[in-house]
C-alpha positions in Angstrom: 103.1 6.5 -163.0 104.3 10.0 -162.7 103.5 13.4 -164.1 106.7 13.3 -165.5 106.5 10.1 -166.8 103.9 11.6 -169.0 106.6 13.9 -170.8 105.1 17.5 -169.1 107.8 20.6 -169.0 109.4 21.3 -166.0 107.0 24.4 -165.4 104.2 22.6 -164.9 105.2 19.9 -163.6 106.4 22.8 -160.9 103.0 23.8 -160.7 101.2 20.7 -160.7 103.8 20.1 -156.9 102.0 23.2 -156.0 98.7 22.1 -156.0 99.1 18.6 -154.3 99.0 16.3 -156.9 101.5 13.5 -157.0 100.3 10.9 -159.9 97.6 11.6 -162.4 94.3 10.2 -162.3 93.5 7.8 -164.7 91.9 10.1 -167.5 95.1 12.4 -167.1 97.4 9.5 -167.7 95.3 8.1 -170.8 94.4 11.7 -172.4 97.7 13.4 -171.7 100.5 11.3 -174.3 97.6 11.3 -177.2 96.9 15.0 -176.7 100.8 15.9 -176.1 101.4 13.9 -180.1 99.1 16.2 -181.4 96.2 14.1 -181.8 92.5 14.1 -181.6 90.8 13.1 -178.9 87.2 12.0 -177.5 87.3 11.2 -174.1 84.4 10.2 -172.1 84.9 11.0 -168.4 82.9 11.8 -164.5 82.9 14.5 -163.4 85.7 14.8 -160.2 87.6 12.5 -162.0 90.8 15.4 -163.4 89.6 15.3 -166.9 90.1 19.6 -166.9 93.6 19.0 -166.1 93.5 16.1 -168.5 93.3 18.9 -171.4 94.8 21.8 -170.2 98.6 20.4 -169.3 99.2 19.3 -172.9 97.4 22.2 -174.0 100.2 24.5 -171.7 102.8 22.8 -172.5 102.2 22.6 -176.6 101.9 26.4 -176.3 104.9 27.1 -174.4 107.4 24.4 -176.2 106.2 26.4 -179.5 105.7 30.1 -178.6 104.7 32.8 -181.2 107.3 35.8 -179.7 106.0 38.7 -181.9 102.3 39.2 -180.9 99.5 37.1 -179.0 96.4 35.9 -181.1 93.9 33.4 -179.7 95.7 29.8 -180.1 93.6 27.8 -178.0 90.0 28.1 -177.3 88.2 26.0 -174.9 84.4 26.3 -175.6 81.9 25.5 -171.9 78.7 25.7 -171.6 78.0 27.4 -168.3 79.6 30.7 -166.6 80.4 28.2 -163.5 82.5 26.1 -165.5 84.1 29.0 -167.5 85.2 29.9 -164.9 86.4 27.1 -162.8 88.4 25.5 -166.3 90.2 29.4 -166.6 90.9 29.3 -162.3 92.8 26.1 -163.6 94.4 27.5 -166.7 95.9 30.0 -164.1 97.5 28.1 -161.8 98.9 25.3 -164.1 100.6 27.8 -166.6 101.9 30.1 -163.1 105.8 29.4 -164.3 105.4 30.1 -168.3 105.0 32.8 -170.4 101.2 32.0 -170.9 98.6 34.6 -170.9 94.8 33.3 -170.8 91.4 35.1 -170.7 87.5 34.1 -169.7 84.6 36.0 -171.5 81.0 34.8 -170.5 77.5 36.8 -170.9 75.7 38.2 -167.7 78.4 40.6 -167.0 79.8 43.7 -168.4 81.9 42.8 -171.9 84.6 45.8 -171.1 87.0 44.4 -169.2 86.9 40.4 -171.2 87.3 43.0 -174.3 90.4 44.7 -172.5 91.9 41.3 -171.8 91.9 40.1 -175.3 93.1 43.0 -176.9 96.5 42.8 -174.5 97.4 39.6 -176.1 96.5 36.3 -175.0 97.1 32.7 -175.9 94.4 30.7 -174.4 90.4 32.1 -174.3 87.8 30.2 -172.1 84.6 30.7 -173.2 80.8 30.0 -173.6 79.1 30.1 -177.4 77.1 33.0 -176.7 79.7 35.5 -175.4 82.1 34.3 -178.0 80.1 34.9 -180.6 78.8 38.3 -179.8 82.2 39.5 -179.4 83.2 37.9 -182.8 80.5 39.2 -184.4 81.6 42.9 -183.0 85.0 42.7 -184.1 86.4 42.6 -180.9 87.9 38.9 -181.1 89.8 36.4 -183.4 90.0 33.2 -183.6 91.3 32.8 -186.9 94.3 31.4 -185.5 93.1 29.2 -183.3 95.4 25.5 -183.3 93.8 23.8 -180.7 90.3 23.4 -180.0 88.9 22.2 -176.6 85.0 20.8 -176.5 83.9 20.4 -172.9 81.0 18.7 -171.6 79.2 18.3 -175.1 76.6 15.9 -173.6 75.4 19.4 -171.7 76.0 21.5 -174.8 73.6 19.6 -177.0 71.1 19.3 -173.8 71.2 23.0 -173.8 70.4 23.6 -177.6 74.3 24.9 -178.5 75.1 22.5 -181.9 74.0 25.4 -184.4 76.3 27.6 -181.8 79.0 25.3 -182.1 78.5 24.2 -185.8 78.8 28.5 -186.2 82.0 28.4 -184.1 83.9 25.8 -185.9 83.3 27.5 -189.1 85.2 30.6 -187.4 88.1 28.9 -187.0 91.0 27.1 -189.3 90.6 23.9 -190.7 94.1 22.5 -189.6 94.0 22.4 -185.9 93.7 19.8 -183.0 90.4 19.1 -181.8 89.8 17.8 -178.1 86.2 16.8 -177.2 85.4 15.5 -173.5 82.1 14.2 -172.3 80.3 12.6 -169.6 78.9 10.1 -171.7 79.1 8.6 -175.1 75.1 9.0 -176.3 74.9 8.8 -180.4 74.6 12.3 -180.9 77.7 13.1 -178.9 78.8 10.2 -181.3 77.7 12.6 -184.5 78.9 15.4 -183.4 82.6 13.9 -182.1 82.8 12.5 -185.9 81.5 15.8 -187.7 84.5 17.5 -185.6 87.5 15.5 -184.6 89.6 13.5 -187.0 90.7 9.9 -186.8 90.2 10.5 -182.9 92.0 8.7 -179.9 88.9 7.4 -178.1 89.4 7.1 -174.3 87.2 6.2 -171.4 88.2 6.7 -167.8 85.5 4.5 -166.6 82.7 2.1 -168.1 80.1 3.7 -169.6 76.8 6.2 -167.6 78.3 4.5 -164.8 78.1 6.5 -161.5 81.5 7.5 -159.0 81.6 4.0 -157.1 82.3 5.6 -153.4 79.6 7.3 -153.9 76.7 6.1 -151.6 73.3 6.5 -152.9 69.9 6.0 -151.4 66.2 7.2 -152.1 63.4 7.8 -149.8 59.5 7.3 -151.2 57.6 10.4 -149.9 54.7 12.4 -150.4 55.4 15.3 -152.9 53.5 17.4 -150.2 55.8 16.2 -147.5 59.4 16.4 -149.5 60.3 19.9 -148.0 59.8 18.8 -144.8 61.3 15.6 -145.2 64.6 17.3 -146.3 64.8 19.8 -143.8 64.6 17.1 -141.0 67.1 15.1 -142.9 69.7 18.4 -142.9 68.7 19.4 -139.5 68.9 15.7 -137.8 72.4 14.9 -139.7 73.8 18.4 -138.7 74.5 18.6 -142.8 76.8 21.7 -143.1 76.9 22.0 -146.9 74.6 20.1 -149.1 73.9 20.2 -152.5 69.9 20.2 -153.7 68.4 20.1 -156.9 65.6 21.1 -158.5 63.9 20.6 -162.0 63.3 24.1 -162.4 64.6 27.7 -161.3 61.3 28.5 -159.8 61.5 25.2 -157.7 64.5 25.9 -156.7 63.7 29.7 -155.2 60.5 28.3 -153.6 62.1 25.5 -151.8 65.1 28.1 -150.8 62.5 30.4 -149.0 61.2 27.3 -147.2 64.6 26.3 -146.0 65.4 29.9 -144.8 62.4 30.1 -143.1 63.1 27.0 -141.1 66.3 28.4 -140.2 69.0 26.7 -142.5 70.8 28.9 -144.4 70.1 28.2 -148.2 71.0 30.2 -151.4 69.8 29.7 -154.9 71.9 29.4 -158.0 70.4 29.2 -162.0 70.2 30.7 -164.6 67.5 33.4 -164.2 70.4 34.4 -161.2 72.5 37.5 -161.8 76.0 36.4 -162.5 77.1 38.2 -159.2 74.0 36.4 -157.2 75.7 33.2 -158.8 79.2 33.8 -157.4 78.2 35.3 -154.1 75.9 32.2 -153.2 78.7 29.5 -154.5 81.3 31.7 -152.5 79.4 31.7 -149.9 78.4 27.7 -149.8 82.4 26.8 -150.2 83.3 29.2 -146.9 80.8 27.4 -145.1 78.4 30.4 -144.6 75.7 28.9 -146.3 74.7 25.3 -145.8 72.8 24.5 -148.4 73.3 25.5 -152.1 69.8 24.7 -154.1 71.0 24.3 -158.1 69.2 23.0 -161.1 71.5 21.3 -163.8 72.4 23.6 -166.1 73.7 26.2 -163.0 75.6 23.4 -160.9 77.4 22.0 -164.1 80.8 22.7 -163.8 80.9 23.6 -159.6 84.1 22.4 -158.5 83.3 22.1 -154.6 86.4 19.7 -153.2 84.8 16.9 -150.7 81.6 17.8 -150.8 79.5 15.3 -148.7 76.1 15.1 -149.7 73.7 15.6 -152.7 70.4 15.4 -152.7 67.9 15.1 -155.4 64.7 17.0 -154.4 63.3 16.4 -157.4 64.9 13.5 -159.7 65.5 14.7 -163.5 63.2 13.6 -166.1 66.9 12.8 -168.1 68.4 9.7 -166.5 72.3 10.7 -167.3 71.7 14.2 -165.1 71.2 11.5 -162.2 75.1 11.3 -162.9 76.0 14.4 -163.3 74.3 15.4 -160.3 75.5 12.5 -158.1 79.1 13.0 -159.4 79.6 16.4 -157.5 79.9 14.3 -154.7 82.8 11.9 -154.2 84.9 13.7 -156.0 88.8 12.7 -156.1 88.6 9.8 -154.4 86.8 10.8 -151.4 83.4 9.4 -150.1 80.3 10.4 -150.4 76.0 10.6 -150.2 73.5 11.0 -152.8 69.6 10.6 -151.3 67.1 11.6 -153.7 63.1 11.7 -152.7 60.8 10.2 -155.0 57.3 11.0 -155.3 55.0 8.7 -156.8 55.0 10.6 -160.3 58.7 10.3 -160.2 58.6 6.2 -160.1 59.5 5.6 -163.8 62.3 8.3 -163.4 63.7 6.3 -160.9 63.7 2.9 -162.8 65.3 4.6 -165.7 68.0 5.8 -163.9 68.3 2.3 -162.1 68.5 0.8 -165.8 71.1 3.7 -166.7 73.6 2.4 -164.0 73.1 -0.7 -163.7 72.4 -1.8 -160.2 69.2 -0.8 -157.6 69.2 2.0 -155.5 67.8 1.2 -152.0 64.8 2.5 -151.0 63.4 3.7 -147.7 60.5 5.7 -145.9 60.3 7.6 -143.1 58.0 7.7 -140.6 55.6 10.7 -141.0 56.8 11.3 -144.3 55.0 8.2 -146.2 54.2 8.3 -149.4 50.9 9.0 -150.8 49.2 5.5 -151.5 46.4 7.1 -154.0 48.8 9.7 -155.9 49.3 8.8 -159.6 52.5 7.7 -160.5 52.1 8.7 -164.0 54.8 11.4 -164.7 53.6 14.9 -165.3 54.5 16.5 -168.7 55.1 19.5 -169.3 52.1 20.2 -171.5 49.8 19.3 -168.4 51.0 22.0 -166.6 50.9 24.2 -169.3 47.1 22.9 -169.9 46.4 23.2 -166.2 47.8 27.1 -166.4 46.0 27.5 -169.3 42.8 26.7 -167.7 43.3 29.0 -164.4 44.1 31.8 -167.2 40.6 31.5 -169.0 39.2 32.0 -165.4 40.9 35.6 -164.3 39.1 39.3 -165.6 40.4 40.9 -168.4 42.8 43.3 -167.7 41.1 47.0 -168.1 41.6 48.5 -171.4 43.5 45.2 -173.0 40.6 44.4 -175.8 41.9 47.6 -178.2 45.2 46.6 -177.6 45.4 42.6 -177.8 47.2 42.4 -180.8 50.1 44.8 -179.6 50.6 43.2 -176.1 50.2 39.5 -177.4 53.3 40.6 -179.7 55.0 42.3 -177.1 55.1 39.5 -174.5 56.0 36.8 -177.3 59.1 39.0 -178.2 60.3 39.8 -174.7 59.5 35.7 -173.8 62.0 35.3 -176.8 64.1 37.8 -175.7 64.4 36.2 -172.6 65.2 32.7 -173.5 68.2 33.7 -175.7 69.7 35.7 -172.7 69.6 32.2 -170.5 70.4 30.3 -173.4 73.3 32.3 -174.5 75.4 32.1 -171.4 
C-alpha cells in the first residue's frame, strides 16, 4: 500500500517524499480513508506508531480540496494536553501542508500570549492547542472557534489523567454542532469509552495494535534494588553501557530535580523537564538531549508525553508509576518506527505490586535481575506508599519545627494566603 493509494493530493503526497516516508504505517492506512469520507473516528494507537500523521494528512487535504478564499477563521482545532506535544503535532502540521495554501498556529500557556495572538489574528486555518491557553484566549476575545469543522482529540487517556474533561466538555460547547470529530488514544479504558461516545458520532473505531499492549521490539527488563541504592545503580548502568541519551522517569518533579543533581555530580550530563520547568528550561533541555549534548533527559509523565525523539535507545524507569498504562506510554518512546529498543526499570520492594500490575496490563513477565552490590533490601516493606503517608509523615516533622516569630496574630491571614497561592499554583501546571 501506498500513500497515494490512500487518495492524498499531490501536495502532500510531495511532502510526505520529503520526509522519508514511503508506505503508511498501519494506523495511517486504517485512519486515513475513514477520516478523508468525513467520518468520525476513535482510534486507539502507541505512541511511535504515525498516528499524528494519521490525522493531520486528511485533515490537510479536506482543508485544501475545500478552501474558504475570502478570509481565514479557525477550521480545524487539534486540542493536546502538554506544550511538548503542542508543539511537536504543529512542527508536523508545518511540514506536511509545506506545498498548500495552509496557514496553522500553536498557542500554549508558560509563554508570552503576544505573538500566538498575532498569529491568529493574520488568518489561519488550523490551531494547535492545549485547553488552558485556548480558553483564556477565548474567553479574552482574542480567538474563534465558532467555525471550527473538524475537531482533533489527542491523547484523551492523558487528558482525563490530567483532570481536562470539564476543560474539554467547556471547549466543545464553544464550537458548532455539525463538525467531524477525531479522537485518538493510547488505550481504550471505559471513561475514554464515555467520553469518545459523549463526543463523536456513529464513530469508525480503529485499533493499530491489540489492546495496552506494549511496542514488541521493544526489549524490557527490571532490576530488584534497594531504594537507597537506585541512584547508584543507574549511574553504573549509564556509565558501564556508555549510554549517550537515555530517557529516566520519575514519579514526581521533585524526584526528578534530585536525581538530576546526583547524575551531574557524577559527571553525566543530565537535564530536567516537568512541569514546574519554565517553558524555555523545557525546550533548552529537550534541544539539548536530541543534539546529543546532554545524555540523559530525566522526565515525569505528564512533561515527556508527546517527545518525539527518533531512535531513541533506552528508557529507564527510576521509579515505576503507580498507573500501569504510563508503563506504556513511557516504554513506547523507545522503539519508535520500527527500530529496537531497551526499557529497564528498578524496582524497590514498595514498588512489587506496581510491577505485577503492569505485568497483568501486558500480558507477559518482565525478567528480572540483580546486581551485585546493588541487592535489594530483604527487610524493606513491599507495601506501596500512599500518598497520605507522606503527607502524614510531613505532617508530623511539621508539628516538631518553632513557630515562626510573629505568626500567632497573623495565622488566619497567612493560612489563607498559602492556600490561595497553593491554588494558584496548581491551575498554572494544570492549565498548560
Amino acid at each position: 500500500m501506498s500513500f497515494k493509494s490512500l487518495g492524498l493530493s499531490e501536495p502532500l503526497l510531495k511532502a510526505i517524499a520529503k520526509k522519508g516516508y514511503e508506505t503508511p504505517s498501519p494506523i495511517q492506512a486504517k485512519a486515513i480513508p475513514p477520516v478523508l469520507e468525513g467520518k468520525d473516528v476513535l482510534a486507539s494507537a502507541q505512541t511511535g506508531t504515525g498516528k499524528t500523521a494519521g490525522f493531520t494528512l486528511p485533515l490537510l487535504h479536506f482543508l485544501s480540496e475545500n478552501p474558504k478564499q475570502k478570509y481565514r477563521p479557525i477550521r480545524a482545532l487539534i486540542l493536546t494536553p502538554t506544550r511538548e506535544l503542542a508543539a511537536q503535532i504543529f512542527a508536523n502540521v508545518r511540514e506536511y501542508s509545506e506545498f498548500l495554501n495552509i496557514k496553522s498556529a500553536v498557542i500554549f500557556g508558560g509563554v508570552n500570549q503576544k505573538p500566538q495572538v498575532a498569529a491568529i489574528r493574520q488568518g489561519i486555518d488550523v490551531l494547535v492547542a492545549t485547553p488552558g491557553r485556548l480558553i483564556d484566549l477565548e474567553s479574552q476575545g482574542l480567538l474563534s472557534i465558532k467555525r471550527v469543522e473538524v475537531f482533533v482529540l489527542d491523547e484523551a487517556d492523558r487528558m482525563l489523567d490530567m483532570g481536562f474533561l470539564r476543560d474539554i466538555e467547556r471547549v466543545m460547547k464553544l464550537m458548532p454542532a455539525k463538525r467531524q470529530n477525531l479522537m485518538f488514544s493510547a488505550t481504550f479504558s471505559k471513561a475514554i469509552k464515555k467520553l469518545a461516545y459523549s463526543i463523536l458520532n456513529n464513530p469508525v473505531q480503529i485499533e493499530a495494535t491489540p489492546e495496552n499492549t506494549t511496542v514488541e521490539v521493544i526489549e524490557q527488563k527490571a532490576y530488584r534494588v534497594a531504594k537507597a541504592k537506585k541512584t547508584g545503580l543507574i549511574i553504573k548502568l549509564i556509565s558501564d553501557g556508555n549510554w549517550q541519551q537515555v530517557l529516566v522517569f520519575t514519579r514526581t518533579k521533585h524526584g526528578a530535580n534530585r536525581l538530576t543533581k546526583k547524575m551531574v555530580s557524577a559527571g553525566i550530563s543530565t537535564a530536567a523537564i516537568h512541569g514546574n520547568k519554565s517553558q524555555g528550561a523545557r525546550t533548552k533541555a529537550l534541544a539539548g538531549f536530541k543534539s546529543g549534548k546532554v545524555r540523559v533527559l530525566v522526565a515525569t509523565d505528564i512533561a515527556a508525553r508527546g517527545l518525539d525523539i527518533p531512535l531513541l535507545p533506552h528508557v529507564v524507569n527510576f521509579e515505576l508509576p503507580n498507573i500501569s498504562e504510563d508503563y506504556v506510554h513511557r516504554i513506547g518512546r523507545t522503539g519508535r518506527a520500527g527500530a529496537s529498543g531497551e526499557a529497564l526499570s528498578l524496582v524497590s520492594a514498595d514498588e512489587t505490586l506496581y510491577l505485577k500490575n503492569i505485568e497483568k496490563l501486558i500480558a507477559q513477565k518482565i525478567p528480572v535481575d540483580i546486581i551485585e552490590g546493588f541487592e535489594p533490601d530483604p527487610n524493606a516493606s513491599t507495601e506501596p506508599i500512599k500518598s497520605g503517608q507522606n503527607r502524614q509523615r510531613s505532617q508530623g516533622r511539621r508539628k516538631n519545627k518553632p513557630k515562626r516569630e510573629g505568626g500567632d496574630s497573623n495565622t488566619k491571614n497567612s493560612k489563607r494566603n498559602r492556600n490561595r497561592n497553593r491554588n494558584r499554583r496548581r491551575n498554572n501546571n494544570n492549565r498548560d
